[in-house]
GULUM-153953 format. One record per residue (C-alpha): x, y, z; residue in one letter. Coordinates in steps of 0.1 Angstrom, whole numbers. Example, Ala and Ser with C-alpha at 12.3 -4.5 7.8 and 13.67 -1.06 7.14 Angstrom:
2
ATOM    px    py    pz aa
ATOM   123   -45    78  A
ATOM   137   -11    71  S
***
This chain:
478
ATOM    px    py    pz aa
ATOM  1661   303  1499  X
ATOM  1691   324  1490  X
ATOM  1705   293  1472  X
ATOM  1679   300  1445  X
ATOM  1686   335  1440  X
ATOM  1709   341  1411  X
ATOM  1742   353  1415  X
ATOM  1759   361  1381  X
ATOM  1748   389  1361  X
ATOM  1722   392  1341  X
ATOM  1731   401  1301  X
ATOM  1713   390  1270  X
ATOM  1684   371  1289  X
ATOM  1707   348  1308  X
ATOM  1731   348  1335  X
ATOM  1765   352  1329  X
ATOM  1799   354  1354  X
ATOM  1818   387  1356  X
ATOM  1849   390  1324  X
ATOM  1866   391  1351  X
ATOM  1855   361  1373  X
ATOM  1856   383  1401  X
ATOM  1825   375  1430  X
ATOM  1818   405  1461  X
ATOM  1800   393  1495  X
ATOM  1766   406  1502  X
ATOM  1759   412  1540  X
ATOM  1732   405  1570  X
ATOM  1733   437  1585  X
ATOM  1711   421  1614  X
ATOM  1743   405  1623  X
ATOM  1771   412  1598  X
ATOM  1771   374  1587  X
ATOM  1778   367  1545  X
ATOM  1749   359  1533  X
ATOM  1760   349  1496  X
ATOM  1784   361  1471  X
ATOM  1779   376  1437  X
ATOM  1795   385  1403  X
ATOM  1815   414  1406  X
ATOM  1809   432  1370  X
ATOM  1837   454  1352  X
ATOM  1837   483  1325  X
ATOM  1836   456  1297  X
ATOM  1804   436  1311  X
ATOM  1794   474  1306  X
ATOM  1799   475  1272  X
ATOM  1785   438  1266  X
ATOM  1755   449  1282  X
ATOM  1753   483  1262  X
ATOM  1760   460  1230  X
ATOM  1734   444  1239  X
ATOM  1707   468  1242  X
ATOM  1720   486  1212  X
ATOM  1717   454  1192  X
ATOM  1680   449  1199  X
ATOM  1665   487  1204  X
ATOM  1648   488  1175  X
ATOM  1631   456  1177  X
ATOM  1623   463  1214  X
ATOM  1607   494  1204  X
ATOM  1588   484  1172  X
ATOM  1574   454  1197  X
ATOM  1539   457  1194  X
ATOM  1528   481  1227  X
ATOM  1505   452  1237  X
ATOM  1531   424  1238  X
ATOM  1551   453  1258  X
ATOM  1522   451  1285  X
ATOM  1518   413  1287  X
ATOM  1550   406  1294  X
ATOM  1554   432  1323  X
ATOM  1522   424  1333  X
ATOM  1528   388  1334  X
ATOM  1562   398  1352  X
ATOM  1536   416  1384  X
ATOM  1523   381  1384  X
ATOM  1555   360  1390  X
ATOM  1566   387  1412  X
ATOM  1534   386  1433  X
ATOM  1537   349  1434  X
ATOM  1570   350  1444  X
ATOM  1565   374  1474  X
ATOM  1574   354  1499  X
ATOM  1609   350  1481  X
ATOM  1616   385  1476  X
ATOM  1601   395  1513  X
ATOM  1629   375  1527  X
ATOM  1656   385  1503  X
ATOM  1653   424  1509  X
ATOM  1650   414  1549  X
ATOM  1679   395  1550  X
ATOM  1702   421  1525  X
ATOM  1686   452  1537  X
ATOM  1671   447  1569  X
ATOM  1639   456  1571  X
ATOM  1611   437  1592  X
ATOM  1595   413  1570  X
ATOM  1560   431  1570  X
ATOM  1577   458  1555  X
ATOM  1595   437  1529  X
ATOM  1559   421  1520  X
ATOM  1545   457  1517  X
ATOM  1573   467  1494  X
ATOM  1567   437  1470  X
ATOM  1533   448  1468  X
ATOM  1543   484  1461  X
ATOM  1574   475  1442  X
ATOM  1552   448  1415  X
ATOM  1529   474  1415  X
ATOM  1544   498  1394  X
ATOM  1549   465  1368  X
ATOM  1509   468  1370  X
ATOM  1509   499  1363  X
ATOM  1535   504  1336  X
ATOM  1519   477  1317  X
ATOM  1487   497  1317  X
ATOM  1506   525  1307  X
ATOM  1525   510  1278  X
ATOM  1492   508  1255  X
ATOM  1485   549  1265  X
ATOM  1513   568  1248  X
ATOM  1496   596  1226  X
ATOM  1506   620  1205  X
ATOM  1485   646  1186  X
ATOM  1474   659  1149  X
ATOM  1461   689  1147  X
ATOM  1460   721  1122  X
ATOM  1482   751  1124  X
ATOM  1469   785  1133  X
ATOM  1475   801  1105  X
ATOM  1460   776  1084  X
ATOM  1488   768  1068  X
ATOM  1497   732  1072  X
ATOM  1492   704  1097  X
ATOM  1513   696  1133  X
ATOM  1518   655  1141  X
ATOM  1535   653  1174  X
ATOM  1546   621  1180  X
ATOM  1561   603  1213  X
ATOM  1588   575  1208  X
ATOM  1615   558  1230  X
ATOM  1644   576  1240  X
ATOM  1662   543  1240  X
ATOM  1690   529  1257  X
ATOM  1690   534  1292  X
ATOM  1714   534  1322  X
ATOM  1694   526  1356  X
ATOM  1713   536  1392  X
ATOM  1690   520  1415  X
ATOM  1699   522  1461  X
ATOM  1700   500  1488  X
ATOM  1670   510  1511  X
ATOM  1639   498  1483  X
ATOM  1659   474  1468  X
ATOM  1627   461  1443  X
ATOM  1607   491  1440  X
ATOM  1633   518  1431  X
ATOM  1644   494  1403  X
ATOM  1606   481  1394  X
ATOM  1602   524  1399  X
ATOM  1620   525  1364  X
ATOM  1622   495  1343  X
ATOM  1581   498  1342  X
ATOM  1582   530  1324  X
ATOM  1614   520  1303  X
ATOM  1604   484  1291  X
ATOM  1564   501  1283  X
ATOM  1579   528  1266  X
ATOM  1598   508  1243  X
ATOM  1635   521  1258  X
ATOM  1661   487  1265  X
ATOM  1678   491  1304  X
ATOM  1708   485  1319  X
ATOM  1699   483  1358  X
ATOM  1732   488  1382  X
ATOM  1720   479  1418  X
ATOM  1739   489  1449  X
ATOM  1766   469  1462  X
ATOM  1747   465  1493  X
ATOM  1714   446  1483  X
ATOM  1718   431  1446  X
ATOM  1702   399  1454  X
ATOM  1666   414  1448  X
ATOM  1670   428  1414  X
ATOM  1688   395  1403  X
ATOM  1661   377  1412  X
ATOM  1642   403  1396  X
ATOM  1657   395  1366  X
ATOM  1651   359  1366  X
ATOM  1614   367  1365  X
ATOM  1617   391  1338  X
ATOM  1632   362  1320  X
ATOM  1604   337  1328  X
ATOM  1580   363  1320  X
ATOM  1594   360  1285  X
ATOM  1613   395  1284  X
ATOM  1633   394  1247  X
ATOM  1671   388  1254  X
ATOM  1688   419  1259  X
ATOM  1662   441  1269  X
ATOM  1672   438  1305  X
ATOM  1707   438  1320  X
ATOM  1718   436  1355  X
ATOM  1751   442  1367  X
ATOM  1760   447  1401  X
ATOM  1794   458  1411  X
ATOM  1819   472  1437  X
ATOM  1829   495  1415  X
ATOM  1802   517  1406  X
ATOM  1820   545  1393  X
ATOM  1845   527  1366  X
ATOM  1813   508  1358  X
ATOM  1791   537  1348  X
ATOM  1817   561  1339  X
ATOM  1821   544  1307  X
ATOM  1784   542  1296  X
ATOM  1776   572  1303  X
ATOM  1804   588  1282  X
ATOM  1788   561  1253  X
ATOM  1772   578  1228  X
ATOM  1750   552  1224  X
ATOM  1737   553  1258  X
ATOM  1704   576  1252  X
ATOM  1694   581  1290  X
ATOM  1707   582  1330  X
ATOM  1677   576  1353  X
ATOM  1699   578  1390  X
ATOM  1682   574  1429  X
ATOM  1707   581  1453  X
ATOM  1720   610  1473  X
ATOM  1725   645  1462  X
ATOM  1764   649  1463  X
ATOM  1766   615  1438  X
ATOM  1732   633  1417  X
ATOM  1756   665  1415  X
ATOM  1787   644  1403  X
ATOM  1766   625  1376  X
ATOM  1746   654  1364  X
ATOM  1786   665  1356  X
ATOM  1794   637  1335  X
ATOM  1756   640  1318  X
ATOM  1767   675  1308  X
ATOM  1795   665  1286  X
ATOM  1770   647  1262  X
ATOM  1742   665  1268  X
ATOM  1728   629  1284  X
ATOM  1684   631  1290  X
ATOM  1688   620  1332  X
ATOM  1662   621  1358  X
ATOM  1674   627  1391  X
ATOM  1655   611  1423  X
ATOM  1679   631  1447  X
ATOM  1680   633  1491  X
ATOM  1654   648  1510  X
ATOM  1651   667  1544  X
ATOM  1612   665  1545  X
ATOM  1594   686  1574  X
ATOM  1568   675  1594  X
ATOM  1546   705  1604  X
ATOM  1521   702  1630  X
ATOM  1498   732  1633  X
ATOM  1482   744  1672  X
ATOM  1448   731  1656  X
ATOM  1457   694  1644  X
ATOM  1441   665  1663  X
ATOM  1477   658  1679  X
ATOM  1473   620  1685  X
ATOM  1467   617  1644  X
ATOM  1500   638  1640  X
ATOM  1519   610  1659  X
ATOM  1502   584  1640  X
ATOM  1517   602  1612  X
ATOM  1550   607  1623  X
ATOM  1553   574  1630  X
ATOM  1543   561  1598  X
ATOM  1568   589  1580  X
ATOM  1594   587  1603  X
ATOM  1595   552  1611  X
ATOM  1588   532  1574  X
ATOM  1620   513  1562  X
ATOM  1637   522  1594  X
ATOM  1636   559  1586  X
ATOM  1660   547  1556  X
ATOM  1638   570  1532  X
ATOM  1643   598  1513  X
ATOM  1606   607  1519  X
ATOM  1612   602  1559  X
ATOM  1600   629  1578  X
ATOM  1634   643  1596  X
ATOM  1624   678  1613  X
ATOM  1592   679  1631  X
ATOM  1583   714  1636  X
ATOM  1558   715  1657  X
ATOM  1536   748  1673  X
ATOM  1547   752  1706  X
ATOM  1508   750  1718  X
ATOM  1509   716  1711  X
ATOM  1543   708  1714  X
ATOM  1548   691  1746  X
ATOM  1518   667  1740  X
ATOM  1529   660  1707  X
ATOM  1565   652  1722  X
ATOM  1551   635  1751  X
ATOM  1531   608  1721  X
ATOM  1554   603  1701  X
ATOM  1584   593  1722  X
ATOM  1559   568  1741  X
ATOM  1550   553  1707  X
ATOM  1591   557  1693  X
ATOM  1602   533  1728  X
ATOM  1572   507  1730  X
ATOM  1591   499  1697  X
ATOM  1608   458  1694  X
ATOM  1639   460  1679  X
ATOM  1661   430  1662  X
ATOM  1665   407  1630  X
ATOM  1638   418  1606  X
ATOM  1632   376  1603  X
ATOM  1624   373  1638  X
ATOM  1587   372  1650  X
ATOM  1571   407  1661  X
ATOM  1604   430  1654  X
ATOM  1595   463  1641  X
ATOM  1627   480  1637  X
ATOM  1658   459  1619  X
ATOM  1690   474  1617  X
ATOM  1706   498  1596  X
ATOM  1723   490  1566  X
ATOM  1759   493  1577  X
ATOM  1781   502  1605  X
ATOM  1795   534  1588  X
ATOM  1755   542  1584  X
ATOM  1749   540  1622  X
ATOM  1779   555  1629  X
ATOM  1766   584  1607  X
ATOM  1734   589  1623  X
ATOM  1744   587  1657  X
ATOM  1770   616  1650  X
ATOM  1741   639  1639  X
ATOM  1721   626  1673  X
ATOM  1754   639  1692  X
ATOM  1759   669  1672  X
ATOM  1723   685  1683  X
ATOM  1729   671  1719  X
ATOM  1763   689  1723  X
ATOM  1746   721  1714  X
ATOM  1712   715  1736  X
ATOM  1692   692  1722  X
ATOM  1673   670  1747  X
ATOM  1667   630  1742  X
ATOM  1635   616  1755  X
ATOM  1647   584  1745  X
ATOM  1672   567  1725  X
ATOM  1701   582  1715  X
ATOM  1726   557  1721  X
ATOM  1744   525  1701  X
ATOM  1736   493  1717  X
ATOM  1761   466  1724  X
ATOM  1762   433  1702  X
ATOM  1758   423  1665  X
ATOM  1747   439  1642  X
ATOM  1739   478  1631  X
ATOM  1712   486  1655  X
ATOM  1699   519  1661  X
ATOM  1672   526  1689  X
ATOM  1642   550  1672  X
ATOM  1655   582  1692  X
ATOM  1635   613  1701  X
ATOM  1652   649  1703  X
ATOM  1634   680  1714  X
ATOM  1646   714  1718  X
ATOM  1669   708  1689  X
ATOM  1685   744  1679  X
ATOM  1687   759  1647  X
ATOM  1725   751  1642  X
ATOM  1722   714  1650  X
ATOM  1734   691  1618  X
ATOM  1700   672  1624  X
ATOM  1681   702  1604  X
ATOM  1702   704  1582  X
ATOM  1714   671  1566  X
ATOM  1693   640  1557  X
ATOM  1696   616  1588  X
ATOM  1682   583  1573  X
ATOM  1678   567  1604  X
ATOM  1649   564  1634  X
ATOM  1657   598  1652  X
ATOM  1632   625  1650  X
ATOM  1645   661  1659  X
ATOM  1615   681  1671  X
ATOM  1618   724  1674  X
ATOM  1589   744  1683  X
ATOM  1575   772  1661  X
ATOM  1546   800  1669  X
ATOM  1520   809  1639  X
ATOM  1516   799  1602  X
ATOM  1539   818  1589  X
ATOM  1569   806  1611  X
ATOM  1558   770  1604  X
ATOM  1562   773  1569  X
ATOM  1595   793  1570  X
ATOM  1611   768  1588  X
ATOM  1599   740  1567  X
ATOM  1614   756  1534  X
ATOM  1648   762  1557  X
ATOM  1663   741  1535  X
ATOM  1681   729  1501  X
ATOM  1660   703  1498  X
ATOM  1626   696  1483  X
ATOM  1613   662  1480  X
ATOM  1587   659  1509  X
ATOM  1568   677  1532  X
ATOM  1542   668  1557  X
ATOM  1514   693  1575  X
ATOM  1490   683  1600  X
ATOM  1459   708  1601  X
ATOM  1425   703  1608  X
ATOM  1418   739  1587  X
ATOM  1411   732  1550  X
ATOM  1421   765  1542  X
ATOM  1455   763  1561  X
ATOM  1458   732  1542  X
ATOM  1451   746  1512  X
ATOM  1478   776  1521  X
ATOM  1506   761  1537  X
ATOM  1505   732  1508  X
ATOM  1509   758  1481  X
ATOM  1535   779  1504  X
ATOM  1558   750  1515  X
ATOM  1583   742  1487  X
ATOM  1586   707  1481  X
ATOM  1574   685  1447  X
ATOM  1551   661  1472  X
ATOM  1530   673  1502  X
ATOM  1514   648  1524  X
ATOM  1484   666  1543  X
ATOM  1476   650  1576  X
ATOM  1491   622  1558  X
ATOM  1519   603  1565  X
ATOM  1529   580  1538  X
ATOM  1524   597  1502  X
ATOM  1539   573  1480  X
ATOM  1516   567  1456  X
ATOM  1522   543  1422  X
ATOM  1497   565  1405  X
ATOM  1511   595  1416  X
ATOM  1541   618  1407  X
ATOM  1574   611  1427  X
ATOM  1599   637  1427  X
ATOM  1612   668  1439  X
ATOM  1624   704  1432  X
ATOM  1658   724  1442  X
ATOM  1678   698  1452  X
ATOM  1662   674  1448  X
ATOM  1661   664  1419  X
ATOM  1653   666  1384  X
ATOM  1617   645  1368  X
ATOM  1594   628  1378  X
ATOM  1588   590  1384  X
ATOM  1554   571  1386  X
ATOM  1520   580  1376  X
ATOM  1511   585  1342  X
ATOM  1536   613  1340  X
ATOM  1564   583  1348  X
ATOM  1567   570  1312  X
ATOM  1571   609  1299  X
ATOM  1606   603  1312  X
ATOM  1616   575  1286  X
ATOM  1596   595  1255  X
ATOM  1609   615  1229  X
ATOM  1586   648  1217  X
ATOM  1589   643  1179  X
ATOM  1572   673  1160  X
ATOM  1568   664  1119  X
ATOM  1556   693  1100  X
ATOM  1527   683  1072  X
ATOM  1508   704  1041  X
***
């Protein structure tokens, strides 16, 4: 199957090998074996790319905003018919068990679906002035072209997350994958072009050199717009280089995302929860649940559940029959959330199971359970993205909400209550830009994604998505 994928990049509708003839190996983590190699692309596939986009902009955007949707809609259609393709591509790149690959194409084609819904819904307004003295036309057009930094742990749906909105709103895209998992946006790409995507629309360029790739484009004036999902510290550094020009960006930044279970939640549907927040794509998540701050009425029982459910857990290659945790994404990974796990237990922290790297192949982690973490463990503090979930103890509302917004971050938050009212409260109180209540997966293709303080910056998805790719033109009439 991996013989079908395409390996050269993807620029003006066709693929193309790097100027450079340069080619990077693309790993199993399940076993570190090289899966396939791919073109390596440089700072002047960059600028071929850009020219590209540049050249048919315009064209793109004048495209009739039905034609728009039909061909992204007929691109959910290959993509759905090609699940079992892209399933096994994101297993074998990323990791991931191969239910959760076939859930992600679902979710990832989805927001093709939706986009191309979208694409016929972009309003403006007329309306007279106040004073009665002429006319307002607000009118909403593309921003145009566009620079996509898409990561390794949703390799389709963080890039399907912004070429929806971009292609319906009439903006061209250039889409740089991570290093780690390119094969399922390349093969994204050959759908777009049997879907019958105009050449030059859609570039992808994967590349080991991210930095002298993007560095470039972004300092192009005719790039129009960054969209970037990735860690905070690289968000920071590109939000640097955005400043020079002024560059429109939308930021879809790290998270630390508290799970909060009050003294009156029905406990065993808090650990259903936690398992579905902590435990989706390995915990490799920026919405994972990380610190489970739990009342201490409830705390023992909620421990006791939840490290019963984390160790009945079958770990191995996410192709293998009945696995439900692959393994991490690299070795430097592992190694970096099994130094937060050691952190927290040198200070105190107590493991009820887990908590230690496995012999053989491959970048296994065992889902790891820590209670009595302190308040100076690294845990709390930095995002793990990994199965380990750090559980402290709290007493009373109030505490349970400070310690959830004990932190820099704001993507996610979770709150188990069976109290509307608290609901209500603590939702409002906690500061995060989602909340999950006695929820524990929020993702939602019709809903906002994004956070506040650091974060991020925008908003992807729902019908706010495609406000990211617009233009607010205001034309003045008599």
């Amino acid at each position: 199957m991996i013989d079908a994928i395409p390996t050269d990049l993807w620029i003006g509708g066709k693929q193309v090998p790097s100027s450079s003839g340069a080619r990077f190996p693309v790993h199993n983590p399940a076993n570190g074996a090289v899966l396939t190699t791919v073109a390596d692309a440089t700072p002047a596939d960059g600028t071929t790319a850009l020219d590209e986009a540049v050249a048919v902009q315009q064209t793109w955007a004048a495209t009739a905003p039905r034609e728009r949707a039909e061909i992204l809609r007929r691109a959910w259609e290959l993509v759905i018919a090609r699940r079992d393709d892209f399933a096994l591509a994101m297993t074998l790149e990323m990791g991931k068990p191969l239910a959760e690959s076939q859930g992600e194409v679902a979710y990832g084609g989805e927001f093709l679906r939706w986009f191309s819904e979208e694409a016929v819904r972009v309003n403006g307004r007329y309306t007279s002035s106040p004073t009665g003295a002429g006319r307002i036309l607000v009118a909403k057009q593309p921003i145009g072209p566009t620079l996509a930094i898409t990561p390794w742990n949703f390799p389709l749906a963080m890039g399907t997350r912004k070429i929806g909105p971009a292609l319906a709103a009439g903006c061209t895209m250039i889409v740089k994958p991570a290093a780690e998992t390119p094969l399922t946006m390349l093969l994204l790409g050959q759908v777009f072009a049997d879907a019958g995507l105009p050449a030059g629309v859609l570039s992808i360029l994967p590349t080991t050199s991210a930095s002298a790739l993007t560095g470039p484009l972004i300092d192009d004036a005719r790039l129009r717009k960054l969209t970037f999902t990735g860690s905070t510290a690289v968000g920071k550094v590109l939000l640097s280089q955005c400043a020079t020009r002024v560059l429109r960006s939308s930021m879809e930044l790290g998270g630390n995302a508290p799970f909060v279970v009050f003294d009156d939640a029905d406990v065993s549907a808090a650990v259903d929860g936690a398992m579905a927040a902590k435990m989706r794509n390995i915990g490799e998540a920026c919405t994972a649940a990380n610190r489970f701050h739990v009342d201490n009425a409830v705390r023992a029982e909620f421990t006791e559940k939840l490290t019963a459910r984390m160790s009945a857990l079958t770990i191995g290659p996410g192709d293998h029959s009945g696995v439900q945790v692959g393994p991490l994404i690299t070795a430097k990974q592992r190694a970096s959330v099994d130094e937060l796990v050691q952190d927290a237990v040198s200070k105190g922290a107590v493991i009820t199971t887990g908590g230690a790297i496995a012999d053989g192949e491959g970048y296994f982690y065992p889902p790891t359970v820590l209670t009595d973490v302190p308040t100076d463990a690294r845990i709390l503090r930095e995002e793990v993205f990994g199965p380990v979930a750090a559980i402290t103890g709290f007493d009373g509302e109030e505490a349970g909400i400070a310690a959830a917004n004990d932190t820099e971050y704001g993507l996610a938050a979770y709150v188990y209550t069976t109290n509307l009212d608290r609901a209500l409260r603590v939702s409002e109180a906690v500061e995060s830009g989602m909340v999950g209540v006695n929820r524990g997966v929020i993702s939602d293709v019709a809903a906002p994604f994004g956070g506040i303080k650091e974060s991020g910056i925008g908003r992807e998805a729902g019908s706010e998505g495609i406000e990211e790719y617009l233009e607010t033109k205001y034309i003045a009439l008599p």
